[in-house]
C-alpha positions as CSV (number, residue, x, y, z in Angstrom):
1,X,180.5,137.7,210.6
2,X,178.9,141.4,210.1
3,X,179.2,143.6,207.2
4,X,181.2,146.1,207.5
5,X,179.8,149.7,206.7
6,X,182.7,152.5,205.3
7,X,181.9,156.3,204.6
8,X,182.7,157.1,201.1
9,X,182.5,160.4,200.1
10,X,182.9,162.5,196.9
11,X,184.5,165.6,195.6
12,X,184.7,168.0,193.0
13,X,188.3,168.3,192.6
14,X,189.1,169.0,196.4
15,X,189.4,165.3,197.3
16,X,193.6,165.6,198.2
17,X,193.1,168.6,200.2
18,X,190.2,167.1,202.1
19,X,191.3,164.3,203.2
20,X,195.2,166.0,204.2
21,X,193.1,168.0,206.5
22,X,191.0,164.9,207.7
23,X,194.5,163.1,208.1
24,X,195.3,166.4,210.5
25,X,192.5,166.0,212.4
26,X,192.5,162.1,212.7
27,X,195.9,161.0,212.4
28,X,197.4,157.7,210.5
29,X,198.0,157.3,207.2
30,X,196.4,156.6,203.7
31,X,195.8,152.6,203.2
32,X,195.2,153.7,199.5
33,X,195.8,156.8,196.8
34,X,195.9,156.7,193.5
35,X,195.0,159.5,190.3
36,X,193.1,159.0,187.7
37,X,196.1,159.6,185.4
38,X,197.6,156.1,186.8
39,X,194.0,154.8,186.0
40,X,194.9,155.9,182.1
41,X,198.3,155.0,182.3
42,X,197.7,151.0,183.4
43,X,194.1,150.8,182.5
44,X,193.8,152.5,179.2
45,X,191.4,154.5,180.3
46,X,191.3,158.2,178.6
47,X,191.8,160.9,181.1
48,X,192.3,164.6,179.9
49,X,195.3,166.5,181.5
50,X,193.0,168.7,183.7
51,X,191.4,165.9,185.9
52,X,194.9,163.5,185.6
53,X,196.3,164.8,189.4
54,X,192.4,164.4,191.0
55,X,192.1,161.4,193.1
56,X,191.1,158.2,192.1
57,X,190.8,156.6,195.3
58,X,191.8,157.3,198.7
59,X,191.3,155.6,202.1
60,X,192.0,156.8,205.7
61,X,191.6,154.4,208.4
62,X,190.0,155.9,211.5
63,X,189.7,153.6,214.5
64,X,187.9,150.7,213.0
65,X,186.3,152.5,210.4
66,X,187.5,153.3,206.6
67,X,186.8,157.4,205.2
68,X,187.5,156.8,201.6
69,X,187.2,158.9,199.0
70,X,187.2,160.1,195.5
71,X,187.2,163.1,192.8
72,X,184.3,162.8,190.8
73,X,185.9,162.7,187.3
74,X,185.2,163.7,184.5
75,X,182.2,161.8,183.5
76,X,180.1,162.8,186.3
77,X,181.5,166.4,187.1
78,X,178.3,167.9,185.6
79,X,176.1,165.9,187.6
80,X,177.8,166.8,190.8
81,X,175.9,168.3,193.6
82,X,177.5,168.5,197.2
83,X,175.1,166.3,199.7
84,X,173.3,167.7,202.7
85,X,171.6,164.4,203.5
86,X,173.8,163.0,205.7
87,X,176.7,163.2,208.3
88,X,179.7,161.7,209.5
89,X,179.4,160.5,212.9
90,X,182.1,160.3,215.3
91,X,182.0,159.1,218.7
92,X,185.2,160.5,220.6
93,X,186.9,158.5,223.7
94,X,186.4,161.5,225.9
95,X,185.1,165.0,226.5
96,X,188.5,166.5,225.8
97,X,188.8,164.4,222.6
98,X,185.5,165.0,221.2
99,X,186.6,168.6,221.7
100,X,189.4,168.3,220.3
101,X,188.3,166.6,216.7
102,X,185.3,169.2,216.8
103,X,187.2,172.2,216.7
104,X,189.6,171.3,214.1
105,X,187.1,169.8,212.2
106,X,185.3,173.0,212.2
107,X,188.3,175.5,211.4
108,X,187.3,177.1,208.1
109,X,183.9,175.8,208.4
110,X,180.5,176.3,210.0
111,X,179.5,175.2,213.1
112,X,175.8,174.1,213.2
113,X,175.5,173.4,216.7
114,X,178.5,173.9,219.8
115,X,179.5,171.2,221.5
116,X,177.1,171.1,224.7
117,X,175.4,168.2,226.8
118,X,172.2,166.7,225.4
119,X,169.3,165.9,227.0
120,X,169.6,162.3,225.7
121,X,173.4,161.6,227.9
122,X,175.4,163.1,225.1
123,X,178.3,165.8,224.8
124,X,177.3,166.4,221.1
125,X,177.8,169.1,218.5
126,X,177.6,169.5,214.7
127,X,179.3,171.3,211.8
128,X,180.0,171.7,208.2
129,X,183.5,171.4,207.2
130,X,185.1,173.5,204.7
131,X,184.6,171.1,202.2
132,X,180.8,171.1,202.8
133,X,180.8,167.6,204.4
134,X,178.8,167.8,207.5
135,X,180.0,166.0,210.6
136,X,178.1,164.9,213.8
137,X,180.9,164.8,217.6
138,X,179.7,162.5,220.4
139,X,181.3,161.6,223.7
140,X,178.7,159.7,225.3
141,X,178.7,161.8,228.9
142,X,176.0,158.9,230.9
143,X,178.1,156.1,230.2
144,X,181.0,157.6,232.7
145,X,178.7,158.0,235.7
C-alpha cells in the first residue's frame, strides 16, 4: 500500500474564501471545517476574538486527491510569507475540462501561461489565483491519438 500525498496549503486570513471559490471551481463538498474558536472552546486553547472565525482546518476532496487547508493563526501570522515555490497540478479528463477549471481558476487572477499544446503531448497552461496560489492545467493531448 502507497502513501498517499495531499496539498495542504496556508493562508493569511483568506482560507474560507479560498477554498468556496476552489469548491466553485471543483465541485463537492468539505470532508472537514472547523475555526479556531471551536479549537478554544473544546481544547482550551486561547484564541483572541480577531482570529476566532479563521479556519482551523478544511478539506476538499478533488477526484482522489485531498486540498486541505488552513489560516495561519495567530502564532505564526508574523512569520507568514505567501509561497512561490510550488504549484498545484491538475490533470483535467479532457481538453474542454482542462479549459474549463483553467479559466475559472484564473478569474481575478494572473495567468502565467494560456492554455496551448506543448511540445512534450500536453494541452497545458499556468496561473496564479487570486489568492496567490499558483496552479499548473494538463490534459494530456498524445494519449487520445
Amino acid at each position: 500500500h502507497m502513501a498517499i500525498v495531499s496539498i495542504y496549503l496556508n493562508f493569511n486570513g483568506t482560507c474560507e474564501a479560498a477554498f468556496n471559490f476552489y469548491k466553485s471551481v471543483f465541485g463537492g463538498e468539505f470532508g472537514y471545517f472547523s475555526r479556531f474558536g471551536e479549537m478554544a472552546e473544546t481544547g482550551g486553547f486561547k484564541v483572541s476574538d480577531a482570529y476566532k472565525n479563521q479556519v482551523m482546518h478544511v478539506a476538499l476532496e478533488i477526484g482522489s486527491t485531498l486540498l486541505m487547508g488552513s489560516d495561519c493563526g495567530e502564532e505564526q501570522a508574523p512569520h507568514f510569507v505567501q509561497g512561490n515555490n510550488f504549484s498545484v497540478s491538475v490533470t483535467a479528463d479532457s481538453k474542454a475540462e482542462a479549459d474549463k477549471i483553467f479559466n475559472a481558476l484564473a478569474a481575478g487572477g494572473a495567468i502565467t501561461m494560456p492554455m496551448t499544446s506543448m511540445f512534450w503531448g500536453d494541452y497545458f497552461g499556468m496561473l496564479t489565483d487570486k489568492f496567490g496560489v499558483n496552479w499548473m492545467v494538463a490534459f494530456p493531448e498524445q494519449e487520445q491519438a
